[in-house]
C-alpha positions in Angstrom: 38.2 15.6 -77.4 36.7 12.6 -79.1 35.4 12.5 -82.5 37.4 15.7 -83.4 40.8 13.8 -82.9 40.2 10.6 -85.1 40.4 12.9 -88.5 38.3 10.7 -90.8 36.8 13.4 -92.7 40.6 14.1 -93.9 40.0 11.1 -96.0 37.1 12.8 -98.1 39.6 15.1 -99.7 39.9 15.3 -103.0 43.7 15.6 -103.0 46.8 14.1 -101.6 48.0 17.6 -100.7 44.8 19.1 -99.4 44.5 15.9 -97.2 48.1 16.4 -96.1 48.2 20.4 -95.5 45.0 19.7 -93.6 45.6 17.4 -91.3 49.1 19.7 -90.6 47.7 22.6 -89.6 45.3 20.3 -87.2 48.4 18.9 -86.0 49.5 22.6 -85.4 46.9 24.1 -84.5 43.9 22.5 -83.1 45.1 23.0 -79.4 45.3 26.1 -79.6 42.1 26.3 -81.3 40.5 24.4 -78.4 42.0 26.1 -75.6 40.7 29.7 -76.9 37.1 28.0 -77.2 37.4 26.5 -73.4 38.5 30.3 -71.8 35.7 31.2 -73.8 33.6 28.2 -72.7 34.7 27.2 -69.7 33.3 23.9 -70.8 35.2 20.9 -72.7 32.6 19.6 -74.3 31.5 23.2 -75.5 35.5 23.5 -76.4 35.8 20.6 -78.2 32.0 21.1 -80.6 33.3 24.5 -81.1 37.1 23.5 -82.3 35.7 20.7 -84.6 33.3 22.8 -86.0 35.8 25.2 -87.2 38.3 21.9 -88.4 34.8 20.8 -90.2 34.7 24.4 -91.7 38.1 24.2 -92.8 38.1 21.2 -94.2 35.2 22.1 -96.3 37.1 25.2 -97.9 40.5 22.9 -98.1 38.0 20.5 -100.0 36.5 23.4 -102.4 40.3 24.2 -103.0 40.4 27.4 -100.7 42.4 26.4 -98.2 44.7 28.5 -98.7 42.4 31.1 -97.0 42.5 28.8 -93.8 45.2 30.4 -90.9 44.8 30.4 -87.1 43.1 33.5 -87.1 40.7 32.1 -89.6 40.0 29.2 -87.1 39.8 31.6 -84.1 36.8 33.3 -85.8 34.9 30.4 -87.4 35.7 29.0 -83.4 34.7 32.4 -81.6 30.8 32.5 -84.1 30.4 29.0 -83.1 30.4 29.5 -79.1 28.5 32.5 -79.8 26.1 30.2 -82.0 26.0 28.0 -79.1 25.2 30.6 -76.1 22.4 31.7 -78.4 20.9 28.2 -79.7 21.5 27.4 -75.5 19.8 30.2 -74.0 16.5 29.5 -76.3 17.0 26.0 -75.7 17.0 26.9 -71.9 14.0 29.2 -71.6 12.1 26.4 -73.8 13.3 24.1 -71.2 13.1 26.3 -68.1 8.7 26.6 -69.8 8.9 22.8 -69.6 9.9 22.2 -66.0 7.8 25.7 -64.8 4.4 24.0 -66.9 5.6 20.3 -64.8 5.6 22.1 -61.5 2.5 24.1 -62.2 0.2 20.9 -63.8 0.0 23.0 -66.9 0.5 19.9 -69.4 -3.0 18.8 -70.1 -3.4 15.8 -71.7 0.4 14.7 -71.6 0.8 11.3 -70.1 3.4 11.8 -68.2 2.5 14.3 -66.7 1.3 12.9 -63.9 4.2 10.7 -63.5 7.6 10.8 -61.1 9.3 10.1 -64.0 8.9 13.4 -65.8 11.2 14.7 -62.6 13.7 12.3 -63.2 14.2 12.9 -66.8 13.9 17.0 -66.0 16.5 16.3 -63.2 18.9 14.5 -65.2 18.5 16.8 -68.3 19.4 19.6 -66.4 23.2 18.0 -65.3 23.8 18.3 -69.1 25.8 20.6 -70.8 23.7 23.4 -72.9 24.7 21.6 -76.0 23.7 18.4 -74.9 20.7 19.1 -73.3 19.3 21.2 -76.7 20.8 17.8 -78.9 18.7 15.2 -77.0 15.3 17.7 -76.6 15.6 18.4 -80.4 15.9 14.8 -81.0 13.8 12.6 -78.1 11.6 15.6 -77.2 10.6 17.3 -80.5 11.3 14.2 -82.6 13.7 15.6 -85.1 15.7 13.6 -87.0 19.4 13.2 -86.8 19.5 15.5 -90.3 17.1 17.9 -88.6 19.0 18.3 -85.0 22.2 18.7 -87.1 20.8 21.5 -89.3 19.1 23.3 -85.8 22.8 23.3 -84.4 24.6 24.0 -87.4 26.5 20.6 -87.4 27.6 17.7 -89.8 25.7 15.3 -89.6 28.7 12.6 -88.1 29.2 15.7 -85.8 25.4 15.2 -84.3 25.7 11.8 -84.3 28.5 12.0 -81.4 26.9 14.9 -80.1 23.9 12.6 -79.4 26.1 9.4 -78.1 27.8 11.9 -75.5 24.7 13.2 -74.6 23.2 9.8 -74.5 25.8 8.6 -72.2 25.8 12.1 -69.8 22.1 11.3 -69.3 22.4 7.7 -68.7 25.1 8.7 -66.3 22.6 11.9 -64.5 20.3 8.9 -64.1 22.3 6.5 -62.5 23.4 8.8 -60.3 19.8 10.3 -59.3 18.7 6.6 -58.6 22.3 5.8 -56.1 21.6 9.4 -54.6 
C-alpha cells in the first residue's frame, strides 16, 4: 500500500478542516475501502490503485468544498468503477499485448529491429509476470511513448499516482528479468 498511505495530497487542501476531516475518514476508512477492492481484485496492487483512486476522488470533492457528499458508500462506488475501469483498460491492454507476442511468434513485425532478436522474448516474458495495471502503465509509456501526463490520462490517474504506478512497474519488471536470467 505505498504511495496511498503517505497522504501528501492532504496538504493541498485549502482548509484546516477539510485537511483534517479528510485525512479522518482515511484513517477510518481506507481499509475497508481496500479490502472490498482486493475481494473484488484478488490483486494488491489492483486493491491498492483502486482505493487511492477513490481517496484521490475524495479529496478532490473535500477540496471543491463537497466533502460532505463523501461516506463509505461513496468510496465503495468511486472504488467498485475504478476496478471495473481497470478490467476494461486491462483486457484491451491484453488483446493489444496478446497481437504483440502472436505478430513475435509469427515474424509479422516487418521492419522492427528487434524483431529478430532474443530479447523481444525476454522483455514479452517478463511483461507478462506483471500485473494488468502494470503491464498497460509501462506499454503506454516505453512501448507507445506516452508521456507521464498521457499514461496518467489513458488510466484515469493523477499524475503523482502514474508516477508510482511506473516505479512499481519499473521494479516488477526489473525483478521478471532477474529472475528469467537465474532461471
Amino acid at each position: 500500500m505505498e504511495g496511498v498511505c503517505d497522504r501528501d495530497w492532504v496538504a493541498d487542501m485549502p482548509r484546516q478542516s477539510n485537511r483534517q476531516e479528510l485525512a479522518d475518514l482515511f484513517d477510518r476508512e481506507f481499509d475497508a475501502v481496500y479490502r472490498f477492492c482486493l475481494a473484488r481484485t484478488g490483486d494488491t496492487t489492483l486493491a491498492d490503485d483502486a482505493a487511492a483512486d477513490a481517496f484521490t476522488a475524495a479529496a478532490r470533492l473535500f477540496a471543491s468544498g463537497r466533502g460532505e457528499q463523501v461516506d463509505r458508500p461513496w468510496l465503495f462506488v468511486v472504488a467498485r468503477n475504478r476496478v471495473v475501469d481497470n478490467w476494461r483498460s486491462s483486457e484491451r491492454h491484453q488483446r493489444r499485448f496478446e497481437r504483440l507476442a502472436q505478430q513475435r511468434l509469427l515474424g509479422q513485425q516487418g521492419d522492427d529491429p528487434l524483431a529478430a532478436s532474443p530479447v523481444v522474448d525476454l522483455v514479452l516474458g517478463a511483461l507478462s509476470s506483471l500485473s494488468d495495471r502494470q503491464r498497460s502503465a509501462l506499454t503506454l509509456r516505453y512501448l507507445d511513448e506516452q508521456s507521464v501526463a498521457e499514461v496518467a490520462e489513458q488510466l484515469d490517474l493523477t499524475y503523482r499516482a502514474t508516477e508510482s504506478l511506473l516505479a512499481r512497474a519499473r521494479r516488477s519488471f526489473a525483478t521478471a528479468w532477474e529472475n528469467q536470467h537465474v532461471g
